[in-house]
C-alpha positions as CSV (number, residue, x, y, z in Angstrom):
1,X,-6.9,3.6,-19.9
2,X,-6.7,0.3,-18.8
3,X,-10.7,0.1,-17.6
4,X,-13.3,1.8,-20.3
5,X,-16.3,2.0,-18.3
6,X,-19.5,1.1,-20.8
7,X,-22.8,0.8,-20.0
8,X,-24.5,0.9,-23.6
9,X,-27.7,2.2,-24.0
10,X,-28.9,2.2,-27.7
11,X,-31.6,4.7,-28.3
12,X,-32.9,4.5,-32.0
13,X,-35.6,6.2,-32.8
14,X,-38.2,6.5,-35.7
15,X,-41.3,8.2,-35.8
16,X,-44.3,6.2,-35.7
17,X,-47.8,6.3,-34.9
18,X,-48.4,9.2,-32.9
19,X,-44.8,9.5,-31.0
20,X,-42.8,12.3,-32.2
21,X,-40.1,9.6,-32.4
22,X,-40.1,5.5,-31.2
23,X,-37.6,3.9,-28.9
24,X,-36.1,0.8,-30.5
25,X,-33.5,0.1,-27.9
26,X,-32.6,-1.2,-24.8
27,X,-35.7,-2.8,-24.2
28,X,-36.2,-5.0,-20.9
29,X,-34.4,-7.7,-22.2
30,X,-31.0,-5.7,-22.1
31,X,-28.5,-5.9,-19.6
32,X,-26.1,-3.0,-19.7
33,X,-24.1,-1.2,-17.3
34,X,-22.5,2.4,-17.4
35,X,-21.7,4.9,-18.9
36,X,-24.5,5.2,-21.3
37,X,-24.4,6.0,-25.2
38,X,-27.7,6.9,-26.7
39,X,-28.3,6.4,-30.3
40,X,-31.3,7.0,-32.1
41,X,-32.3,8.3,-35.8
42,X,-33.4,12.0,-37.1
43,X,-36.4,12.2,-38.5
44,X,-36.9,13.1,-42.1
45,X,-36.2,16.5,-42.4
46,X,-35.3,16.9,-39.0
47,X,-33.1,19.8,-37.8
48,X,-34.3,20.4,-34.1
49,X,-32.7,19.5,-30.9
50,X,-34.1,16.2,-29.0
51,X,-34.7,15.9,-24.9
52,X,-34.0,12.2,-23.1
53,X,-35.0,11.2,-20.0
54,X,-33.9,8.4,-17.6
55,X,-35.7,7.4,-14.4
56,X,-35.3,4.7,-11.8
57,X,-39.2,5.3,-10.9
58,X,-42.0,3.2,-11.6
59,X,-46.1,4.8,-11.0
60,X,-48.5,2.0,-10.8
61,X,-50.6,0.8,-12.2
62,X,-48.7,0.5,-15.6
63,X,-46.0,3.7,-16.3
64,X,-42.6,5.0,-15.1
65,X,-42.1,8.4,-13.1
66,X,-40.2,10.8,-15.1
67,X,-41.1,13.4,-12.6
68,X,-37.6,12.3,-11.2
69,X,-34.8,11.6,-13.3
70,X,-31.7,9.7,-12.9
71,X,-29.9,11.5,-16.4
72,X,-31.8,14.4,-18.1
73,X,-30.5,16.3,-21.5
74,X,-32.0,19.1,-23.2
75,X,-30.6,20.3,-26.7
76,X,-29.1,17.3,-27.9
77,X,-28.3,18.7,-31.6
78,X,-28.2,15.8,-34.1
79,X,-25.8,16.1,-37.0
80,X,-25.8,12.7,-38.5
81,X,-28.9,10.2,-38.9
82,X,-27.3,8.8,-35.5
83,X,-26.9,11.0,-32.4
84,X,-24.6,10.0,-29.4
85,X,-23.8,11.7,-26.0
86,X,-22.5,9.7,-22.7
87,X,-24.6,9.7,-19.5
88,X,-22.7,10.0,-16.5
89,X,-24.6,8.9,-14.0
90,X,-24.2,6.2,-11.1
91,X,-26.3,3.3,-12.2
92,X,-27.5,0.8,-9.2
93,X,-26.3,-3.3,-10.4
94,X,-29.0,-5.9,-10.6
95,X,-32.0,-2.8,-11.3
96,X,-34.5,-1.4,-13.4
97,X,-34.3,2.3,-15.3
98,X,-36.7,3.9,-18.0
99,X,-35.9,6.1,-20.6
100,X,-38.0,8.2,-23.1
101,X,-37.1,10.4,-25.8
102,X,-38.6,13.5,-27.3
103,X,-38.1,16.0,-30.5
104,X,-38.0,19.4,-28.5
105,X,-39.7,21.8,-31.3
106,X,-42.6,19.1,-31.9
107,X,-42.7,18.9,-27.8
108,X,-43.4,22.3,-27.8
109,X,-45.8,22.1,-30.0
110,X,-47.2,19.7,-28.8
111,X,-46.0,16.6,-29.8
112,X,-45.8,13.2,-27.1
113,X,-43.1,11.5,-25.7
114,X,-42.1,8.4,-27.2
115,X,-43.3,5.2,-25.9
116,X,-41.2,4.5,-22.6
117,X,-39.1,1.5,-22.5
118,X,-36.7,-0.1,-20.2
119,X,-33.8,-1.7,-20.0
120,X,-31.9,-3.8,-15.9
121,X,-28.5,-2.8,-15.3
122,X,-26.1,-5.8,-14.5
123,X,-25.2,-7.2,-11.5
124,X,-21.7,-6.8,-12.0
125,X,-20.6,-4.5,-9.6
126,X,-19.3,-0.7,-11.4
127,X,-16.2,1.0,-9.6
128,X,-16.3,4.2,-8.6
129,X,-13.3,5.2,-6.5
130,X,-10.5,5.5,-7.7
131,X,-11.3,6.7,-11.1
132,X,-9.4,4.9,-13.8
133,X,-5.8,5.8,-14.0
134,X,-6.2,7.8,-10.6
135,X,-2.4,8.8,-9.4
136,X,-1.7,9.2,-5.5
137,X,0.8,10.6,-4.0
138,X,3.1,9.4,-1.0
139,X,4.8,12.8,0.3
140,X,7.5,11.1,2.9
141,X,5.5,8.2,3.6
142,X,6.0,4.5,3.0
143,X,2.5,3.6,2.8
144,X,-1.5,5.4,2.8
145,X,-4.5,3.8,3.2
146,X,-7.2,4.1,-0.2
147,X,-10.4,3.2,0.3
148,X,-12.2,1.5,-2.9
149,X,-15.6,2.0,-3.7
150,X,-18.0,0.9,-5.9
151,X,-21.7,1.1,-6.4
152,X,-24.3,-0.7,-5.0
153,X,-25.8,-4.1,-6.1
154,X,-29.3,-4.9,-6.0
155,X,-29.4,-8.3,-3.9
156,X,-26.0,-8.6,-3.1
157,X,-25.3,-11.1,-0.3
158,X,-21.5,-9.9,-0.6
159,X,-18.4,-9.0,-2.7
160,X,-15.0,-10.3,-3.3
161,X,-12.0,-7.3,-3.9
162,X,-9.0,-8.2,-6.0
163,X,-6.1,-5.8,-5.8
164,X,-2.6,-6.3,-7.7
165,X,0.4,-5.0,-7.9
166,X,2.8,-6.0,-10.5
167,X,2.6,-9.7,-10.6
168,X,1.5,-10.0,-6.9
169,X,-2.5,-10.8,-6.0
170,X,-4.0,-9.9,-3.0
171,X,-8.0,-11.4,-2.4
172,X,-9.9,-10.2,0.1
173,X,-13.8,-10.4,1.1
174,X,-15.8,-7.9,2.6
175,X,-19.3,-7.6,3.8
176,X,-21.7,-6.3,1.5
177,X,-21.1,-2.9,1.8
178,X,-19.7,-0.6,-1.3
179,X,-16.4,0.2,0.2
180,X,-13.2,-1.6,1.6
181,X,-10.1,0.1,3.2
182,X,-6.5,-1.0,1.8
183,X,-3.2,-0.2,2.8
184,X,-0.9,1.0,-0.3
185,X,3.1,1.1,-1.3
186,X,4.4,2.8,-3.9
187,X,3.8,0.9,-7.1
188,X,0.8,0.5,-9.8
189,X,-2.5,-1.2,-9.4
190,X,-5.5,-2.9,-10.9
191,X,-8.5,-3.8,-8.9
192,X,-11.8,-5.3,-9.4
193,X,-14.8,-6.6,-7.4
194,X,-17.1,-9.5,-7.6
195,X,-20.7,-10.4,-6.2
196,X,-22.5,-13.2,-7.3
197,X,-20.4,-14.6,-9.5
198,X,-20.2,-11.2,-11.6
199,X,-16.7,-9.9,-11.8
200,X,-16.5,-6.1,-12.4
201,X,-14.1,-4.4,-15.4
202,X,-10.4,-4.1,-14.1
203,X,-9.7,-0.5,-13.5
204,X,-6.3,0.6,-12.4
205,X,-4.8,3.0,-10.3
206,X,-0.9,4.3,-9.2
207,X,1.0,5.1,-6.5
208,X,3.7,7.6,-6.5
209,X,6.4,7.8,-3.9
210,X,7.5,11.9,-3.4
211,X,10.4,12.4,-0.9
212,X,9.8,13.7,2.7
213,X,11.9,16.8,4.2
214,X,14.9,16.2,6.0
215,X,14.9,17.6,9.9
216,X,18.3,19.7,10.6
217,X,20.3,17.8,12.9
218,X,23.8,20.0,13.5
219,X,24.8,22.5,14.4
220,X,22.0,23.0,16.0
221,X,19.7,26.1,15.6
222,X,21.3,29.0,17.7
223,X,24.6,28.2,17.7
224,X,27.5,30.5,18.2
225,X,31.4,30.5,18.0
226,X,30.8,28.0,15.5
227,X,34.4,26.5,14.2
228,X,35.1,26.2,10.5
229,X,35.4,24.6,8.0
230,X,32.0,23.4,9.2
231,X,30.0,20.2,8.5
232,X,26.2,20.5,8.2
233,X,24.3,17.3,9.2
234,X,20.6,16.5,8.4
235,X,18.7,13.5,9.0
236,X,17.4,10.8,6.4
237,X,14.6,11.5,4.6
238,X,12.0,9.1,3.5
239,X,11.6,8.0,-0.2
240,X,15.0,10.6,-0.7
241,X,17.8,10.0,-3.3
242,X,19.6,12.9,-2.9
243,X,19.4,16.1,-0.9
244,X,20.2,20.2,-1.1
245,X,21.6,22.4,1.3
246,X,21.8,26.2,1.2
247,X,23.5,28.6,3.0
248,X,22.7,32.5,3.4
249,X,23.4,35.1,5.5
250,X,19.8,35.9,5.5
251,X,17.0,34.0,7.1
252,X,14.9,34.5,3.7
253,X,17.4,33.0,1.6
254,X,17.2,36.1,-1.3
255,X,21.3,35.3,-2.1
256,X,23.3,32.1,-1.1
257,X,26.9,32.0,0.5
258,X,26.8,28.3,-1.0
259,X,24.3,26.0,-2.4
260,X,24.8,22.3,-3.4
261,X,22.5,19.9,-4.6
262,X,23.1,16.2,-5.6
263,X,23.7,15.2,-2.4
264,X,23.8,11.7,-1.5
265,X,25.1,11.5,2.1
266,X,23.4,13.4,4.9
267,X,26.2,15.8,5.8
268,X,28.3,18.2,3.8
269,X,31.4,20.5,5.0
270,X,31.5,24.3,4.4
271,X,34.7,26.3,4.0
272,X,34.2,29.4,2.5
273,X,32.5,31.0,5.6
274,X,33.4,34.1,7.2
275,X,34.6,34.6,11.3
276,X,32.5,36.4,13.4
277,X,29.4,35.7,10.5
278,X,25.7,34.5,11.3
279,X,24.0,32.0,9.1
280,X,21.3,30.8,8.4
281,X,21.2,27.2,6.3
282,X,18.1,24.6,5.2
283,X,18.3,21.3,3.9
284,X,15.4,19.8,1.2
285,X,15.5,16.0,-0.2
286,X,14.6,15.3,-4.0
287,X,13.7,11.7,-6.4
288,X,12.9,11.3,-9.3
289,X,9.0,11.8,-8.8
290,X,9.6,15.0,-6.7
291,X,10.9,17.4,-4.4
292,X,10.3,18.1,-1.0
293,X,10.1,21.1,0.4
294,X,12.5,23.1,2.7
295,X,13.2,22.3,6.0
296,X,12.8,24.9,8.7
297,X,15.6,27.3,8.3
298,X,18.3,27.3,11.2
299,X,21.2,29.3,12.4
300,X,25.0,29.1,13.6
301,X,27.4,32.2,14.5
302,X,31.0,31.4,13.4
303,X,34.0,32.3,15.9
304,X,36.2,35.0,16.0
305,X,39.6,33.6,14.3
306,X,37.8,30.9,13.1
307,X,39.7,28.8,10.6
308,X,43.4,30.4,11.7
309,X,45.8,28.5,12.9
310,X,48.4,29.7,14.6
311,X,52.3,29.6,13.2
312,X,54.4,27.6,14.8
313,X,57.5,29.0,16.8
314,X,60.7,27.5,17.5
315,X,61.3,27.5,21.4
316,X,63.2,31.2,22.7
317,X,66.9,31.8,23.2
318,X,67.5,33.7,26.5
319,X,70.8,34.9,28.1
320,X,71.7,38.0,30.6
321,X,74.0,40.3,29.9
322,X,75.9,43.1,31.8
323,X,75.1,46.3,30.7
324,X,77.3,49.9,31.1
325,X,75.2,51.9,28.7
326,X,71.2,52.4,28.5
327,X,69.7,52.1,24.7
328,X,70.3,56.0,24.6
329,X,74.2,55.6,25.6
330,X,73.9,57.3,28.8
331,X,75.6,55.3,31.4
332,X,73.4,53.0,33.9
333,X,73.6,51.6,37.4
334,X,75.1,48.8,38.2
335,X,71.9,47.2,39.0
336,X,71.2,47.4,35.5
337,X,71.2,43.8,33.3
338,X,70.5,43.1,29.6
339,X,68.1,40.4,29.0
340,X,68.4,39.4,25.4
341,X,65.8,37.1,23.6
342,X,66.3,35.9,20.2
343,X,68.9,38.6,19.5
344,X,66.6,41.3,21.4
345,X,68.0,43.2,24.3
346,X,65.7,43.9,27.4
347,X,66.6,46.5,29.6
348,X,65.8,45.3,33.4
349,X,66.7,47.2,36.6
350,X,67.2,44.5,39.3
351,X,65.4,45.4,42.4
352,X,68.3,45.3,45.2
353,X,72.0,45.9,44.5
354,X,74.7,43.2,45.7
């Protein structure tokens, strides 16, 4: 992870006086920003859980509002002189937060709070959106638009946004709001933001390009007396490297006739399909960060004698010939010819006699 996120928040704790236990730090001289670790020491003997609160309110005339907490945990359970846990919470820049800190048996017995300290978060502005290392997806699209966020700042007369990609730098300045739109290629990213004078930690963020579905072009859907062999044409899909096809004789695709993947033109031709056949065929597009899904499923009818040619024939040989006997040797009118065709007599009767 290219950004790691620390606000530090040292809790350690002794007991002293009449506390249960005694903050040693932050105190109000520490600047930290998020997420918090809190540290403090058992004391001796000590086997119980401990309770830590954080609030952003302050009760005049002299003592913070826990009645409304920012972070609260119950049952931390030590088990080393130094206990740590991370608070994710969403800390304001450029403000003030209390904490106190409590061992939960000797609370319920009675036992106090610890003294309450404090401790201003800095005015470096903390991201929020995306999360470190955030992937997004382009699913047949060239670009999306992200929009980066991060949390308020306390006084904050505006912010500067840096966004790169590989080597490139893009500035930009926006009002001081805790949000700015960008427009996003495939590629990977850092990003950080700056208000008076206080750069943020870089935090990074990718883009992945996923290929779009292909739209069926021809035959189109419906088709009939289709001719074969048949080519199949689909259109270009975004982001694609190569493409599938499938061919079925049901619209549900449970067996293929053919199916070829690997593609890399935006046709194919099909031979092995029967005459007198329906079809149904789909077409999906694939890269190395995905597949796309199917296209709608279309259909073609193929002809009757589709794919036969017929045999050549040399041109026929006709003469007339004179005729005294029929095919059954019985002798015929004189009206009566033979017609003979390639070496096969026809018997014709002419219609008048001369």
């Amino acid at each position: 992870m290219i950004l790691v996120r620390s606000i530090i928040m040292s809790v350690l704790c002794i007991c002293m006086g009449s506390y249960a236990v005694t903050c040693y730090s932050p105190t109000s001289k520490d600047a930290v920003s998020s997420p918090v670790i809190l540290k403090w020491i058992k004391s001796p003997g000590d086997t119980a859980p401990y309770i830590v609160q954080i609030s952003s309110s302050w009760a005049a005339p002299g003592g913070a509002n826990f009645s409304s907490t920012v972070w609260e945990r119950d049952s931390l359970y030590p088990t080393t002189d130094t206990v740590t846990d991370t608070a994710h919470i969403i800390y304001v820049g450029n403000a003030m937060y209390y904490w106190h800190v409590t061992d939960k048996h000797k609370f319920v017995s009675g036992w106090d709070w610890s003294q309450t300290d404090s401790f201003r978060t800095t005015s470096a502005p903390y991201l929020l959106y995306p999360a470190a290392d955030t992937v997004f997806t382009l699913a047949g699209k060239d670009s999306m638009p992200i929009v980066l966020k991060w949390a308020p700042v306390n006084n904050a007369s505006g912010f500067s946004v840096r966004v790169s990609v590989g080597s490139a730098q893009g500035w930009s300045t926006s009002d001081p709001v805790d949000t700015f739109p960008v427009e996003v290629k495939a590629g990977s990213y850092t990003w950080q933001v700056m208000t008076n004078g206080n750069w943020s930690l870089l935090d990074s963020f990718s883009v992945i390009a996923t290929p779009g579905v292909p739209a069926l072009v021809s035959p189109s859907n419906g088709t009939i007396k289709a001719a074969t062999p048949l080519v199949l044409t689909w259109s270009t899909a975004t982001n694609a490297a190569t493409y599938a096809v499938q061919v079925s004789n049901g619209s549900g695709f449970g067996s293929t006739v053919t199916a070829q993947s690997g593609l890399t033109s935006t046709s194919v031709s099909i031979t092995n399909l029967a005459n007198a056949t329906t079809y149904f065929w789909r077409a999906n597009a694939k890269n190395p960060n995905g597949v796309s899904g199917w296209s709608a499923a279309w259909s073609f009818t193929t002809t009757v004698g589709t794919g036969i040619r017929a045999r050549a024939r040399a041109p026929a040989k006709i003469r007339i010939q004179s005729l005294s006997k029929d095919l059954l040797g019985r002798t015929v009118p004189r009206n009566y010819v033979g017609v003979v065709i390639n070496n096969d007599v026809m018997h014709v009767q002419l219609n008048s006699e001369r």
